[in-house]
Phi, psi and omega in degrees: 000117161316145176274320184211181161289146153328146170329291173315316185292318184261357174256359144296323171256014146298295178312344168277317179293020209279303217295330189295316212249031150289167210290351177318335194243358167263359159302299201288343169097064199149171174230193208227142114292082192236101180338105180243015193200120194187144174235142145265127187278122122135222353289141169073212166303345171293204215239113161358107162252167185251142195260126159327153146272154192217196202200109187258110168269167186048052175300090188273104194233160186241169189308319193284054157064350169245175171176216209220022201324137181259167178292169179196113171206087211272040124103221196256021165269182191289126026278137163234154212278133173291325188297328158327322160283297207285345181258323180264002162083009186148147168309119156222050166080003154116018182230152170310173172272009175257013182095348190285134163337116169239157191277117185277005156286341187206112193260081205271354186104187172219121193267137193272107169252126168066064137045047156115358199278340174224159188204124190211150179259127215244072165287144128318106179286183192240005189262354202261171206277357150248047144066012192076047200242150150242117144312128173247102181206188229206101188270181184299343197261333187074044152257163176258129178233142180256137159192125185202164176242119194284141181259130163210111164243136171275356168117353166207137219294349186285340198236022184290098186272099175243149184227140179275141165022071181280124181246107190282138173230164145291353176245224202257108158272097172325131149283101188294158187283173183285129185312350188275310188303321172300338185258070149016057168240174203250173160103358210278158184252103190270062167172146145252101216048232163306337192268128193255136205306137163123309194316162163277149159208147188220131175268177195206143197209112208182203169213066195310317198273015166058030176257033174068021186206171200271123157226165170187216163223136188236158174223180202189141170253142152226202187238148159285122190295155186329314223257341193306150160286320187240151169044075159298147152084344184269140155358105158261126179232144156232135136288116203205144188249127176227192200224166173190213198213040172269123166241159189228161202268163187294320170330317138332262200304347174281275182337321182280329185303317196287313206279343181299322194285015151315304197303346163294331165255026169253349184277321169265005175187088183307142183282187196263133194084003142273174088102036184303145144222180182214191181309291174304333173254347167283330167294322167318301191285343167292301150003295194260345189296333172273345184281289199292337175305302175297323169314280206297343161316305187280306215278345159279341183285352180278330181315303197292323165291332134353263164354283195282351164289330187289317187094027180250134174005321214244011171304306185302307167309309184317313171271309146000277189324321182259337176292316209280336180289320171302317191280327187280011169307318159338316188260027207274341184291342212245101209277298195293300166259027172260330179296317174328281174334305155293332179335293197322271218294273143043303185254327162300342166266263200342296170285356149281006177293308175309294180325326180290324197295280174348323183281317182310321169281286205303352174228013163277322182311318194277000000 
């Protein structure tokens, strides 16, 4: 799993997106999000793949990051979603293969299952409790959370996925056990790929590349149904990096950076019933640990150079924060002892979180 894109990589296909995130579409009334990067986990034992890009327009956000997006679907006149040709052979007015309406605003790409064994177009459908709308909001920790119900059809209803009121984040997703297990049935594949049911995946919410607009990473879970052809019932994860024409003042995008890396000590002392452990889940963590160090290391150190170019309050923790993450990169191999490390400085951001949030408002207001 990437923690993020390569350099090359993301300001080459930033720069494709320019045309997505031009001011024509804060005409129309939103602003456009658009995904240039994404891996899908599972379902079950298949194997990682990488997600097309996709694009959510006319996005209705207020300073603090919510709102609401309504359903949208003019039948086969323009917009038309393009993965909609490409899974279904040709425009057909904007509906799934079981007939149901998906919001031709949000455009998820086309998701890969098992490295080619499936090609599935990832929509919002209109039949789940948020009608084919998406939500927006800005949580107490100061994650960014989506919550809509996602569609991925291959084009024909049998293999036809929705998973309701999926709740997507910039922060820390537990990987759900399989439905067989949760209803205490037997066959079920407790992992999406590499990722073991219990396990952490982690998001990210800022202005990494420092261009004035909100970019990050979101994740997101749903289950493949009892009935699916392959793998009933197993873990599906998705990742995406996205990028967008949201703008944020630094002070802002500092404030989220700093309060996102909280999530590293929710990663390292998992609530009760994640991230149990055993074999599968201590490899998991040998595995990600040296990644996610490094990740949460760079968003502090910029969150602290941010900060402190702005002259803001919340400078001095920002740098704590990025010196103690920095030194423990030495120990990133070492699980026991890096947590060690980090603890202090950890928990002095953790309880500084009502205060970032205080801030978070008072200079969104403004």
């Amino acid at each position: 799993m990437k923690a993020f894109p390569s350099t090359w990589l993301r300001t080459g296909r930033y720069l494709a997106c320019l045309l997505a995130l031009s001011p024509v579409f804060a005409e129309e009334g939103g602003y456009v999000i658009t995904t240039v990067d994404g891996m899908v986990y599972g379902p079950g034992p298949m194997p990682a793949t990488p997600i097309t890009d996709g694009k959510f327009t006319h996005v209705p956000l207020d300073a603090r990051l919510g709102g609401s997006l309504g359903f949208f679907n003019n039948g086969p006149a323009e917009p038309n979603i393009p993965g909609e040709k490409e899974i279904f052979g040709g425009f057909k007015g904007g509906l799934l293969s079981n007939g149901v309406p998906f919001n031709e605003h949000l455009h998820g790409g086309i998701v890969t299952i098992g490295q080619g064994a499936l090609r599935m177009l990832a929509v919002v459908a209109s039949d789940g409790p948020n009608k084919g709308g998406e939500t927006y909001r800005i949580d107490e920790r100061l994650n960014w959370r989506l919550r809509t119900d996602m569609a991925l059809d291959p084009g024909f209803p049998e293999g036809l996925v929705v998973s309701k009121n999926i709740d997507i984040t910039s922060g820390v997703l537990w990987i759900p056990p399989s439905v067989q297990t949760e209803g205490n049935l037997p066959g079920g594949f407790d992992h999406a790929d590499y990722l073991p049911t219990g396990g952490p995946i982690v998001g990210s919410l800022g202005d990494s590349d420092e261009d004035g607009f909100l970019d990050g990473r979101i994740v997101g879970a749903g289950r493949t149904p009892l009935k699916f052809l392959f793998v009933p019932g197993a873990p599906l994860i998705m990742s995406r990096t996205i990028v967008s024409n949201i703008p944020l003042k630094p002070r802002v995008s500092g404030i989220l950076e700093l309060a996102g890396i909280a999530n590293l000590n929710v990663v390292l002392n998992p609530p009760p019933g994640a991230a149990a452990p055993g074999p599968a889940m201590d490899a998991y963590y040998a595995r990600m640990l040296p990644q996610w160090a490094e990740d949460f290391a760079a968003r502090a150190k910029r969150a602290a150079a941010r900060l402190r170019k702005t002259g803001a309050p919340e400078a001095a923790l920002a740098e704590a924060v990025a010196a103690e993450l920095g030194n423990a990169l030495a120990m990133k191999s070492d699980r026991a002892k890096y947590a060690s490390q980090v603890k202090e400085v950890l928990a002095r951001l953790d309880s500084a979180l009502p205060t970032l949030q205080a801030a978070f408002q008072a200079e969104t207001a403004k």
